[in-house]
C-alpha positions in Angstrom: 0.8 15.1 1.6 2.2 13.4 4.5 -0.8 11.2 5.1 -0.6 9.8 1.9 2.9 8.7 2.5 1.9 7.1 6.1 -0.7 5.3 4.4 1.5 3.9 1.6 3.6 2.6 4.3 1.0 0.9 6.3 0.0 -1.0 2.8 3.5 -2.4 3.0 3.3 -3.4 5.8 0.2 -5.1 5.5 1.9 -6.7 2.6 4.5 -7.8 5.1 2.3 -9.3 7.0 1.2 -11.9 3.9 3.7 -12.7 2.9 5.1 -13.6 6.3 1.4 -15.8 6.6 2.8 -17.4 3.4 5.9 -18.8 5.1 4.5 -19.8 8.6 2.5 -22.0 5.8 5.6 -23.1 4.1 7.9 -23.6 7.6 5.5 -25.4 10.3 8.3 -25.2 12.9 8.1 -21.8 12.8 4.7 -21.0 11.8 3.0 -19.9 15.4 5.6 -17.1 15.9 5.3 -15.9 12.2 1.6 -15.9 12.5 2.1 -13.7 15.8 4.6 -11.8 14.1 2.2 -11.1 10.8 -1.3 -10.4 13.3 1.8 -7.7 15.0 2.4 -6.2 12.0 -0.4 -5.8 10.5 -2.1 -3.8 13.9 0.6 -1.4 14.0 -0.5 -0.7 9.9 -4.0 -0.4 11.1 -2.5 2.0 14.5 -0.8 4.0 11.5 -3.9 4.2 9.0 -6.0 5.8 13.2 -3.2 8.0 13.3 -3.7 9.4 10.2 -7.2 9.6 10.1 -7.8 10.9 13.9 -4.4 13.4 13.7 -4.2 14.5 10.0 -7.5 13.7 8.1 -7.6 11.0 5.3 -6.3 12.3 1.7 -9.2 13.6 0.0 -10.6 10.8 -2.7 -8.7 8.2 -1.1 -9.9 5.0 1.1 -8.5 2.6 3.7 -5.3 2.0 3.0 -5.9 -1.8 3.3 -8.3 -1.7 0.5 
């Protein structure tokens, strides 16, 4: 189903979004445009997980994909 698939891709993206939080820890001069970067990210993986629930309807069984 395709909104299964747009939901697995927003959970990688969330995931992107973590771990690029991990190195704006690890790389202070950096670490205020990773953190704007990562907040980016992860609202375009919470735009995808509207899309899919205002366009095609959630999988059946299934919750956010964040969770």
């Amino acid at each position: 189903m395709p909104s299964t698939a747009i939901l697995r891709e927003a959970q990688k993206l969330y995931a992107i979004g973590d771990r690029l939080d991990t190195l704006a820890d690890q790389h202070p001069l950096v670490s205020e445009a990773l953190m704007a970067i990562s907040g980016s990210i992860r609202s375009n993986a919470t735009l995808l997980e509207v899309l899919v629930v205002t366009k095609i309807g959630p999988p059946s069984g299934s919750g956010p994909a964040g969770a």
